[in-house]
C-alpha positions in Angstrom: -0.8 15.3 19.0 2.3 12.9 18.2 2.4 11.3 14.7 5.1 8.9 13.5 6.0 6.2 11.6 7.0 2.9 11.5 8.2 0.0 9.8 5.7 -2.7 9.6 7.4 -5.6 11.3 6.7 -8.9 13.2 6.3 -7.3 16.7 4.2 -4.7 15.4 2.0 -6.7 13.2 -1.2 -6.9 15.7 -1.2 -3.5 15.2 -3.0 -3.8 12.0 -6.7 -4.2 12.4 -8.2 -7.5 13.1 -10.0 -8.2 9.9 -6.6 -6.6 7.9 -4.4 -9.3 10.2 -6.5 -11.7 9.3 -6.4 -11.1 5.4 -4.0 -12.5 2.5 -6.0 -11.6 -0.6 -2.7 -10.0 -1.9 -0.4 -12.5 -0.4 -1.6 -15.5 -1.6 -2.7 -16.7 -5.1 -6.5 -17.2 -5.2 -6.5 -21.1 -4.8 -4.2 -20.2 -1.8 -6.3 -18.0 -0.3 -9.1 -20.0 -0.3 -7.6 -23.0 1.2 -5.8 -21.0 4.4 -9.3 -19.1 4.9 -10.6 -23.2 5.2 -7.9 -24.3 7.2 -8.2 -20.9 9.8 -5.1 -20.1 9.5 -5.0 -16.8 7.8 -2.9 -15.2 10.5 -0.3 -17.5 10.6 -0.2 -16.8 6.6 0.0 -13.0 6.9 3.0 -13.8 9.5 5.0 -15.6 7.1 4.3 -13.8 3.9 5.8 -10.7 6.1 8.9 -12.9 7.8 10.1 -13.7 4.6 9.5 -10.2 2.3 10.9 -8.4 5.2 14.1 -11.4 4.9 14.3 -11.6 1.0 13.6 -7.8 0.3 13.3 -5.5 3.0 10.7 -3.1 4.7 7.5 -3.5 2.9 4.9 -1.8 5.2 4.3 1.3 7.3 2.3 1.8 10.0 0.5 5.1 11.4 0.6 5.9 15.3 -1.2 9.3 16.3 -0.5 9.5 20.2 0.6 5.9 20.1 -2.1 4.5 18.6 -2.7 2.8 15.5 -3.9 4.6 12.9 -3.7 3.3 9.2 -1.3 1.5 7.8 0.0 0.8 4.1 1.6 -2.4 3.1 3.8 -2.7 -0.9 6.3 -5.5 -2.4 7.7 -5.7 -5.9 5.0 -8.1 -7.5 7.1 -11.5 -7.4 5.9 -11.0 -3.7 2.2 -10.2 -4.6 0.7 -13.6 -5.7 -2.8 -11.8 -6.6 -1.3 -9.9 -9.0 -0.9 -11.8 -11.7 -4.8 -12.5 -11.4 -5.9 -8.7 -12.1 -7.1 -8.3 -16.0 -4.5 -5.8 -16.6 -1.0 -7.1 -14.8 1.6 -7.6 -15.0 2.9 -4.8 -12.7 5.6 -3.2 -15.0 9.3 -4.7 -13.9 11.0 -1.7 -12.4 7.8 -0.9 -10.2 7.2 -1.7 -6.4 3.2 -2.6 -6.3 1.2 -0.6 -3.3 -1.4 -3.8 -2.3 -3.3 -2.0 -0.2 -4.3 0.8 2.3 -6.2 1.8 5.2 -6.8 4.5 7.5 -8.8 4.2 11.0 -12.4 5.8 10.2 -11.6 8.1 13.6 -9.0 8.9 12.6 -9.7 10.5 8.8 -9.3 13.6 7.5 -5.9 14.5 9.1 -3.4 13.7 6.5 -2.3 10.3 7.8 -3.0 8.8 3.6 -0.6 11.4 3.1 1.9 10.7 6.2 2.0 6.8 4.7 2.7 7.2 1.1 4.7 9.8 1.2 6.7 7.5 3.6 6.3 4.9 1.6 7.6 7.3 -1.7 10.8 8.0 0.7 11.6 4.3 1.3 11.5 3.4 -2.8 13.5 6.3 -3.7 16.4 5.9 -1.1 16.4 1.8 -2.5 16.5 2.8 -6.2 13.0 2.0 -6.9 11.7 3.9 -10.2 8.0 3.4 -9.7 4.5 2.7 -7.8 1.7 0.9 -8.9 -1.1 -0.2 -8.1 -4.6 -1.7 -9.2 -7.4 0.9 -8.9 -11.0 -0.4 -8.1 -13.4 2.3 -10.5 -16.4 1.0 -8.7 -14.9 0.9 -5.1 -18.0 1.6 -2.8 -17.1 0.8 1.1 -14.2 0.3 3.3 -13.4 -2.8 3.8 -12.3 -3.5 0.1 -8.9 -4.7 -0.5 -8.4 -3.0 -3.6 -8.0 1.3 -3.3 -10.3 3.4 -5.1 -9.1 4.6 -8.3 -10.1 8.1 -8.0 -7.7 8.4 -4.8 -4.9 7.1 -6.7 -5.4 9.5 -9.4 -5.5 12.1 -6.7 -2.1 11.8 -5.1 -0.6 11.7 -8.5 -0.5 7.9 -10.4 -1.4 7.9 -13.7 -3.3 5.2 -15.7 -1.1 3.2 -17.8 -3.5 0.3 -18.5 -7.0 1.5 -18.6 -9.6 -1.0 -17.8 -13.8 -0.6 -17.2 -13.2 -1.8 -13.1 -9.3 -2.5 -12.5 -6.9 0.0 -14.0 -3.4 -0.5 -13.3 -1.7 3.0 -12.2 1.8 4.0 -11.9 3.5 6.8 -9.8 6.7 7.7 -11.0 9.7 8.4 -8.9 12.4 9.4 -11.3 13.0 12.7 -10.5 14.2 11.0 -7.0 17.7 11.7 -8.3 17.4 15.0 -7.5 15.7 15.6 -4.2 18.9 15.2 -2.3 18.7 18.1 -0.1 15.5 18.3 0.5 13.2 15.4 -0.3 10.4 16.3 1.7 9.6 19.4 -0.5 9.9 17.5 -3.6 7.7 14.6 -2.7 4.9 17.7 -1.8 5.7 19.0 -4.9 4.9 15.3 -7.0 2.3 13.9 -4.8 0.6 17.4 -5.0 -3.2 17.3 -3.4 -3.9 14.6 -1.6 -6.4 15.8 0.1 -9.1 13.1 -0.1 -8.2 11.5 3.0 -11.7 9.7 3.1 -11.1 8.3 0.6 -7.9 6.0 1.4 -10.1 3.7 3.5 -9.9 0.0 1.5 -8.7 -3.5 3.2 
């Protein structure tokens, strides 16, 4: 079984699953949202909110192929990017942190490591570009897949910390400052601060 990899890009963006193409709750403000959903035109949203974070800022998803098949994905932006941020009860997202919006993993394909696989690539990315920090908004009572907000208890899991409690929507934070040091081998350093992340299930929101 192959696993890699890959930079979320235009070409590969029907990789993502339908009803995850087809969403913008973190890329458009509320009103936004609302208004594209009306207009059926989500898609063509989700296209251009990509086109231009990927022109203005860089790489800001990963996908997960098993066998050449898409398997989860994970999408973050610093929070200028993430219009629905600002509308969480405890933003802002602190300045020297990329936010992680969201993530999901294939039901089939569960339980192997692939929540793992992504933020550990994702971890990689930030700290080769500087980036001091994750966050990300936790959902406490996060009961199905589907949600576009991750469960709280996951994010705790692999590591972030709560820095802004809150009864439903904590705001967590990962930090990557001992990046400095994992020249020669980030791989085992990035085991060593993500730890257990072994509830896979779990990273099933979107």
């Amino acid at each position: 079984m192959s696993r890699r990899l890959a930079n979320v890009t235009l070409d590969n963006l029907d990789d993502l699953p339908r009803r995850c193409r087809r969403c913008v709750f973190w890329e458009l403000d509320p009103v936004s949202g609302e208004r594209a959903a009306e207009a059926g035109d989500p898609e063509l949203e989700k296209e251009a909110w990509i086109s231009a974070t990927l022109l203005e800022w860089g790489s800001c998803g990963k996908i997960a192929y098993v066998d050449g098949v898409p398997a989860g994905f994970v999408l973050y932006a610093p929070p200028l990017y993430v219009p629905r941020s600002v509308a969480f009860p405890t933003s802002p997202v602190s300045a020297d942190a990329v936010l992680l919006m969201t993530a999901h993993i294939i039901p089939e394909f569960s339980g192997g490591g692939l929540g793992r696989m992504l933020v550990q690539g994702v971890a990689k990315d930030l700290t080769r570009r500087g980036v001091r920090a994750i966050e990300a908004f936790g959902d406490l009572k996060w009961e199905k897949a589907g949600m576009c907000v991750m469960p709280a208890d996951y994010l705790l899991s692999v590591g972030f910390k709560t820095v802004r409690p809150h009864l439903r929507f904590p705001r967590l934070r990962l930090e990557l400052k001992n990046a400095v040091s994992w020249r020669e081998d980030v791989e085992v350093a990035l085991e060593r601060l993500l730890g257990s992340m072994t509830p896979e299930r779990a990273l099933r929101p979107v």
